[in-house]
One Martini backbone bead per residue (centre of mass of N, CA, C, O) as a GRO file, in nm:
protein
  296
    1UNK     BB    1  -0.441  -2.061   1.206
    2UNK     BB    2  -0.275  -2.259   0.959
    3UNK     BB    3  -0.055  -2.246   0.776
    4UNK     BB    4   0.063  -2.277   0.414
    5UNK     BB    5   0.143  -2.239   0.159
    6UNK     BB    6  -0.148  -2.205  -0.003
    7UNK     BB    7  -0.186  -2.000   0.217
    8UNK     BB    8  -0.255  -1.732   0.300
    9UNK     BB    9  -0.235  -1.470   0.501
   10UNK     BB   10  -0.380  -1.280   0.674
   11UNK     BB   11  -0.477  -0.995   0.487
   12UNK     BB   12  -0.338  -1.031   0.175
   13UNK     BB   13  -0.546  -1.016  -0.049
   14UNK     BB   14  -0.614  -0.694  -0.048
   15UNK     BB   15  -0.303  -0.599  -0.117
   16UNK     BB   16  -0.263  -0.769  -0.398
   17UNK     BB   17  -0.426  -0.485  -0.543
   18UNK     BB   18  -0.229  -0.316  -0.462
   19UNK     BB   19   0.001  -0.128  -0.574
   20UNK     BB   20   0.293  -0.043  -0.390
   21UNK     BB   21   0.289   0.256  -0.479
   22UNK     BB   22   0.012   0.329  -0.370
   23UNK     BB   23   0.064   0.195  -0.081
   24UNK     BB   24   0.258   0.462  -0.042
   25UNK     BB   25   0.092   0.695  -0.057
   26UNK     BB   26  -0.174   0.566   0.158
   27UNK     BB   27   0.000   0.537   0.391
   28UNK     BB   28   0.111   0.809   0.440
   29UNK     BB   29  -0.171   0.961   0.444
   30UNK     BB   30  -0.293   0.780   0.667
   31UNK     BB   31  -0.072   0.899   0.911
   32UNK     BB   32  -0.089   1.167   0.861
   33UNK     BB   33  -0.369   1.199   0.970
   34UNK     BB   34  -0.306   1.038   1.228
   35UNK     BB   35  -0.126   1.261   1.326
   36UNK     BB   36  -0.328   1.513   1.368
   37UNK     BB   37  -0.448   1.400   1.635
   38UNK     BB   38  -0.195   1.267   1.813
   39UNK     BB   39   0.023   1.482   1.864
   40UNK     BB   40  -0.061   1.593   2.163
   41UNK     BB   41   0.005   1.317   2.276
   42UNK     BB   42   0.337   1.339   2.216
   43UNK     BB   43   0.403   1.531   2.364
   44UNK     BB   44   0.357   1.439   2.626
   45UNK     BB   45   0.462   1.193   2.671
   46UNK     BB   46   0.773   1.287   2.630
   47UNK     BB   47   0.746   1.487   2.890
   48UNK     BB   48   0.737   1.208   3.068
   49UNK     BB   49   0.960   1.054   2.978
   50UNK     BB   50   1.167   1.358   3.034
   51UNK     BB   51   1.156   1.462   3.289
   52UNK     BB   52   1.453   1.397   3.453
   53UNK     BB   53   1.594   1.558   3.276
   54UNK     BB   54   1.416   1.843   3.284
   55UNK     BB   55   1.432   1.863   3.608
   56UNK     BB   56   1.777   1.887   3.615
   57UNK     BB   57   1.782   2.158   3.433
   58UNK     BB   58   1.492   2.339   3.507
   59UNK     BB   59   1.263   2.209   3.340
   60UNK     BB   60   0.936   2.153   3.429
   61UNK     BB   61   0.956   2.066   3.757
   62UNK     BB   62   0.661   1.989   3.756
   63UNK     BB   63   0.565   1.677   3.765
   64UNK     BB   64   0.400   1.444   3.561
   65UNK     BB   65   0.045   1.391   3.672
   66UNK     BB   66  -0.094   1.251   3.412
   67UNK     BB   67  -0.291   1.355   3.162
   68UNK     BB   68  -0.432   1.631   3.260
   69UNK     BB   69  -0.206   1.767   3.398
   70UNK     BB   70  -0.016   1.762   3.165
   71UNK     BB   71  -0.157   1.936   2.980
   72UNK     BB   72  -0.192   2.174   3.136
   73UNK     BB   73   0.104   2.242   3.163
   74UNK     BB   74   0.192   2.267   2.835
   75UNK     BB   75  -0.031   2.515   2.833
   76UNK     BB   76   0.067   2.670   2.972
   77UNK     BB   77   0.375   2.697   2.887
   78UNK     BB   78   0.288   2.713   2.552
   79UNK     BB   79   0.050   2.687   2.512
   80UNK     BB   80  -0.212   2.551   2.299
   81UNK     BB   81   0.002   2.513   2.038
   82UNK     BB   82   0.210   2.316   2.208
   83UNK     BB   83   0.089   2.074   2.139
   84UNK     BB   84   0.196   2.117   1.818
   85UNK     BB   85   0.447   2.029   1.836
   86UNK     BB   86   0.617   1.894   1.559
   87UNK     BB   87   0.397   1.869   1.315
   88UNK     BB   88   0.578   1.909   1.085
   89UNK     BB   89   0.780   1.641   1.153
   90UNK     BB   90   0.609   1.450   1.162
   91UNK     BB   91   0.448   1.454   0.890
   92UNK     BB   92   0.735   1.369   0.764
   93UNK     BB   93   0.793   1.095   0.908
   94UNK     BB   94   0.501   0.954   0.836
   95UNK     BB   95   0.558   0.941   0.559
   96UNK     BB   96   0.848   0.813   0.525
   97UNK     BB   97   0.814   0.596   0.685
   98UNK     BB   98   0.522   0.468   0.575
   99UNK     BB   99   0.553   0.454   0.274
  100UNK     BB  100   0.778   0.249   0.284
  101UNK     BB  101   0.670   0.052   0.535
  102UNK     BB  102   0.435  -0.028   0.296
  103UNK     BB  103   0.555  -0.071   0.013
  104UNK     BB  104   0.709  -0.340   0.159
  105UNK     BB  105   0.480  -0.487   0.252
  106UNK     BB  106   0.339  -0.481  -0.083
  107UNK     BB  107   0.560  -0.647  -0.182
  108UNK     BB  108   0.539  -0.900   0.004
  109UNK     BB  109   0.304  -0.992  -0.089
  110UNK     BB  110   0.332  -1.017  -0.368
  111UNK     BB  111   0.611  -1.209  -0.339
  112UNK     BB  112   0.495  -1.414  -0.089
  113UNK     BB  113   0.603  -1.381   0.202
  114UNK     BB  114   0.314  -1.356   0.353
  115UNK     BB  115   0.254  -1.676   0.284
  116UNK     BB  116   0.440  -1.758   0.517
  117UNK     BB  117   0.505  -1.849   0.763
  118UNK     BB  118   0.540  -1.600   0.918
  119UNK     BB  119   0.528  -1.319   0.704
  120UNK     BB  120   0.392  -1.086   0.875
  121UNK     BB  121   0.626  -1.040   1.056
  122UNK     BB  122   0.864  -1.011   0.847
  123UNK     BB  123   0.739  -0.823   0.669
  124UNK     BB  124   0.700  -0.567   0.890
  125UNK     BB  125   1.007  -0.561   1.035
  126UNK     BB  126   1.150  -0.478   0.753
  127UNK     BB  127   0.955  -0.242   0.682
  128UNK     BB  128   1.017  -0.088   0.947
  129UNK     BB  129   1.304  -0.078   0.930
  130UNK     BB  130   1.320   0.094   0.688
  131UNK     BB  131   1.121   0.299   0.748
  132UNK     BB  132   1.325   0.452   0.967
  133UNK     BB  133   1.567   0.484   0.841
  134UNK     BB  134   1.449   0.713   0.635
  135UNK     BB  135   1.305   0.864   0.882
  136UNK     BB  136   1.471   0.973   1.055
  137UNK     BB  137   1.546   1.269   1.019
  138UNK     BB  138   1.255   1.342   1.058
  139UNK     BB  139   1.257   1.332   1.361
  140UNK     BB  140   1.441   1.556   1.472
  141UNK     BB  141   1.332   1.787   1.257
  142UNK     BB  142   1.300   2.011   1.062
  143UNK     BB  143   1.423   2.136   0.762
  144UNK     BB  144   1.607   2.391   0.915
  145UNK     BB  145   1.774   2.144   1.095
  146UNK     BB  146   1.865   1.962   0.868
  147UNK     BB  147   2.125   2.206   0.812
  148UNK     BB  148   2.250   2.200   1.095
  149UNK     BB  149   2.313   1.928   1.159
  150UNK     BB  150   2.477   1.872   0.891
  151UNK     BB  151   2.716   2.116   0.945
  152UNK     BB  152   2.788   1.984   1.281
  153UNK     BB  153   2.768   1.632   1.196
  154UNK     BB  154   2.673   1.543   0.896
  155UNK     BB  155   2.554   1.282   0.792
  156UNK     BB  156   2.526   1.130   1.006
  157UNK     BB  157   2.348   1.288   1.209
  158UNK     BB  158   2.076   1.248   1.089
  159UNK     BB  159   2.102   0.929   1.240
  160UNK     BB  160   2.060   0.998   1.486
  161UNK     BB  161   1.916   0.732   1.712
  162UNK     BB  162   1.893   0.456   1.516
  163UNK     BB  163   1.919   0.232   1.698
  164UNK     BB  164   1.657   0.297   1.840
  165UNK     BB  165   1.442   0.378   1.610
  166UNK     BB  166   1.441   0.060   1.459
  167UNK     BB  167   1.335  -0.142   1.679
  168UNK     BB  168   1.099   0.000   1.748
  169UNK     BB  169   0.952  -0.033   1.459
  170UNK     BB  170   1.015  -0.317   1.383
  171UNK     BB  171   0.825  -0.438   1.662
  172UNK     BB  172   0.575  -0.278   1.560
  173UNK     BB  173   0.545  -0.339   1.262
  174UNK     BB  174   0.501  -0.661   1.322
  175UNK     BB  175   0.240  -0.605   1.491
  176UNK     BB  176   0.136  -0.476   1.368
  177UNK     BB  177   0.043  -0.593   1.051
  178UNK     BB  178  -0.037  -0.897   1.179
  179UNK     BB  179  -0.288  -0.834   1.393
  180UNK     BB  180  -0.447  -0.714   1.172
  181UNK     BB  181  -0.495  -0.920   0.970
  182UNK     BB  182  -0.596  -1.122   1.177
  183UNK     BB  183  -0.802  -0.987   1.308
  184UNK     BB  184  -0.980  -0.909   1.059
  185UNK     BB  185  -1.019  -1.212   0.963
  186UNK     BB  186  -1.172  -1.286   1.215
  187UNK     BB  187  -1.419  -1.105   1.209
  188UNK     BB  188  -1.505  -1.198   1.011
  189UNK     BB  189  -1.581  -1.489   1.045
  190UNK     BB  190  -1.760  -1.439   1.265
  191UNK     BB  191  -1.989  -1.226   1.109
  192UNK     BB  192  -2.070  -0.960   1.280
  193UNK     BB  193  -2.007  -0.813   1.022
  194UNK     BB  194  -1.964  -0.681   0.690
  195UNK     BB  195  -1.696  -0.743   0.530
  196UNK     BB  196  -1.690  -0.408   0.416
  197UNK     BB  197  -1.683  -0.272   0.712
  198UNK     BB  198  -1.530  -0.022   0.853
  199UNK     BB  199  -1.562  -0.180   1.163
  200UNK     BB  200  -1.348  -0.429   1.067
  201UNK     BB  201  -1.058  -0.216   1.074
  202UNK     BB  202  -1.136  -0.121   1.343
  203UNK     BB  203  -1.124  -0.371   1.555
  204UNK     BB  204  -0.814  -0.435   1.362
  205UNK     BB  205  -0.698  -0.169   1.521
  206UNK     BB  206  -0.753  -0.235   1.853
  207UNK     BB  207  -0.598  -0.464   1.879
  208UNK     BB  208  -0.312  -0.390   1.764
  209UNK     BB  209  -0.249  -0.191   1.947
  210UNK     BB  210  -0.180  -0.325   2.202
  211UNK     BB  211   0.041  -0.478   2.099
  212UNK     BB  212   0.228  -0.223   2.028
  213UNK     BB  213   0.236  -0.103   2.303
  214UNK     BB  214   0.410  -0.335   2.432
  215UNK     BB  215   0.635  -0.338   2.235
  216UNK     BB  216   0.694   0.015   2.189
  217UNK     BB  217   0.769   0.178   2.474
  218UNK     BB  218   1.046   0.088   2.561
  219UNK     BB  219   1.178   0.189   2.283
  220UNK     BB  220   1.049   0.463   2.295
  221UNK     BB  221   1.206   0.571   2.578
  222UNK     BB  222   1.531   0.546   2.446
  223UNK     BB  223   1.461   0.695   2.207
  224UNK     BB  224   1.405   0.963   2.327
  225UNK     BB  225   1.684   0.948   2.499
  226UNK     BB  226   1.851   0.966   2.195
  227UNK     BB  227   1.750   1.208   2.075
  228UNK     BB  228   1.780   1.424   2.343
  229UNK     BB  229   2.090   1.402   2.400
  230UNK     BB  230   2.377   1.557   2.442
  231UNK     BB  231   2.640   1.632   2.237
  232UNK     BB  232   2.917   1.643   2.102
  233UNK     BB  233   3.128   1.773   1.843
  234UNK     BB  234   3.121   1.458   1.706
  235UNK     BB  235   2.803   1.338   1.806
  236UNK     BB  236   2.821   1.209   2.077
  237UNK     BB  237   2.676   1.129   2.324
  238UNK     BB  238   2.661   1.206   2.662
  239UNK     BB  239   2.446   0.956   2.833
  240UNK     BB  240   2.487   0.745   2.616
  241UNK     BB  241   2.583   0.480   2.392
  242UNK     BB  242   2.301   0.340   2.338
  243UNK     BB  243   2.075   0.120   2.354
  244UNK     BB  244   2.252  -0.085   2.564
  245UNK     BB  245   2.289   0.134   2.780
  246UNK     BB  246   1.985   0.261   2.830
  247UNK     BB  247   1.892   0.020   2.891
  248UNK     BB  248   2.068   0.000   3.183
  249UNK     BB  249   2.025   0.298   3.308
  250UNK     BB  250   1.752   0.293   3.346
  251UNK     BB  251   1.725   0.071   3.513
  252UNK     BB  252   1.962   0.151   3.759
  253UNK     BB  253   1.833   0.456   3.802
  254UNK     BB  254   1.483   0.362   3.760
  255UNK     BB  255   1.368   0.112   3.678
  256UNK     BB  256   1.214  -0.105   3.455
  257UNK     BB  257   0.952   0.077   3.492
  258UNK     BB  258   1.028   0.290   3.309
  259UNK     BB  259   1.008   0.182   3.033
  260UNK     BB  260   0.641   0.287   3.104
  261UNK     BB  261   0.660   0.548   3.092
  262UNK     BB  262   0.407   0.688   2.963
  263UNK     BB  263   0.159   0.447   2.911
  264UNK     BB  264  -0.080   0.644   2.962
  265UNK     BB  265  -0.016   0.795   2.665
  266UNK     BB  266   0.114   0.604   2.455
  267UNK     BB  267  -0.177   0.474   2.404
  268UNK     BB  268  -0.314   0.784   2.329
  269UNK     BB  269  -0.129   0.749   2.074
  270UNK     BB  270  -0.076   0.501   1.950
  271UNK     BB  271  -0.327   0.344   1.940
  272UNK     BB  272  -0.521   0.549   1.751
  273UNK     BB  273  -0.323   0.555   1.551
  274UNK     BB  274  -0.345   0.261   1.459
  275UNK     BB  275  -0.641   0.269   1.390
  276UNK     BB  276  -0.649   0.522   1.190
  277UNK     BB  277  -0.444   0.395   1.013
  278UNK     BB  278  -0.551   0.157   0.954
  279UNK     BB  279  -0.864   0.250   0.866
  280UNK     BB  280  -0.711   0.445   0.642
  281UNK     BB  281  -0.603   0.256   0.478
  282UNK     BB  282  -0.828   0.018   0.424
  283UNK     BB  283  -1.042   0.253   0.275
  284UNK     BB  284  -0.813   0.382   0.042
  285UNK     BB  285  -0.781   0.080  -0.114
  286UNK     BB  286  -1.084   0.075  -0.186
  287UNK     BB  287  -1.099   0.299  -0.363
  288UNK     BB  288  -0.862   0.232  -0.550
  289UNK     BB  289  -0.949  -0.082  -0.680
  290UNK     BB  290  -1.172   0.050  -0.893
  291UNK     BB  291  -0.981   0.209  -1.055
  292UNK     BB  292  -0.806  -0.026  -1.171
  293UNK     BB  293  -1.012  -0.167  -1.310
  294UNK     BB  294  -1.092   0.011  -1.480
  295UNK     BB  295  -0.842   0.055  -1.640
  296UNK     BB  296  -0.841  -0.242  -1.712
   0.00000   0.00000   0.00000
């Protein structure tokens, strides 16, 4: 479909009944409860990695093959409970980061800018840059480590490897908010479905996903290399210079397909992620509108 000045972007018609405020709320709550099942996939995927890192350390030595024994592996080394480490920084970041970057994003429909043609993915890449940007600091660890941080590299430390993970986030986000919203309104066209029904958000969060995971693996790599590699006393990398030392050094010297390491757990955490995450935020929104009107 043809955007024009007059016609609304897909999906942004329901954007525009959530005032932004709401919609930091309901986007942070979305996240963070979609964060609480997908988390177990986060640490795999993560732990896939960084294999080479890590088996060079002498940490983790046999490699990490497939999703059930990567599983199995993290299990036997840190018990049950391995698989939930860093839920609690999680739930931090995905707060402040979708918080911010649903904010952005339904101030953009509210001020028109999603209603002109492509509007819906610069106003995704926008939200999705500030969105990291805000969160980087919890991305890094919980909040007793980002004292510790801070008294030894400072408050840049705080933002150590946003180089990576603002592109990432804003690529992710530009694909995601822009194939949901255009999903979403082709299913209704179709008529598959009834129009209000939460299968209709569930359909237009499984297309999204597949887009988001394709645009935000290479990125999703590299951001991972460049927050976990050791700094010296200044705070700078250790091990790479910046996003695109990263990819140059990771083509090179594991060549390009490695930027799609761990891609099926990458799929099976950011995927459900962002299906669950789009689902709650739609479902969040209609509870949220009729206690507008009724306020009204």
């Amino acid at each position: 479909m043809v955007l024009t000045q007059a016609q609304p972007a897909p999906g942004t018609e329901a954007v525009k009944t959530v005032p932004p405020a709401v919609d930091l709320v309901l986007g942070a709550s979305a996240c963070c409860l979609a964060c609480v099942f997908t988390n177990p996939l986060e640490v795999v995927k993560t732990r896939m990695q960084l294999q080479g890192e890590l088996r060079a350390r002498g940490t983790y030595p046999r490699p990490y093959r497939g999703l059930v024994s990567s599983v199995a592996a993290v299990a036997r080394a840190d018990g049950l409970w391995g698989l939930q480490k860093g839920l609690a920084a999680g739930l931090l970041y995905q707060g402040l980061m979708n918080g911010v970057r649903f904010y952005c994003y339904s101030l953009a429909c509210q001020t028109g800018l999603a209603q002109q043609p492509g509007g819906t993915v610069i106003a995704g890449a926008v939200a999705g840059a500030l969105g990291a940007f805000v969160g980087s600091p919890a991305y890094l660890s919980v909040l007793d480590a980002l004292e510790t941080i801070w008294r030894q590299q400072g408050l840049l430390g705080l933002w150590r490897g946003v180089g990576g993970a603002v592109p990432r986030v804003m690529v992710g986000s530009a694909a995601q908010l822009a194939t949901f919203a255009s999903a979403k309104t082709w299913v209704q066209e179709k008529q598959w479905l009834s129009e209000d029904s939460w299968l209709v958000a569930l359909a237009g969060g499984m297309i999204s996903s597949i887009a988001v995971v394709a645009v935000m693996t290479p990125f999703d790599v590299v951001s991972t290399r460049l927050y976990n590699q050791p700094v010296d006393t200044a705070g700078r990398g250790q091990l790479y210079g910046g996003l695109t030392d990263c990819l140059v050094k990771i083509c090179q010297q594991e060549g390009p397909l490695a930027l799609y390491k761990g891609l099926g757990p990458a799929y099976l955490r950011l995927g459900p992620h962002t299906i669950l995450s789009m689902l709650f935020w739609d479902e969040l929104r209609k509870l949220a509108r009729p206690n507008q009107h009724q306020d009204t």
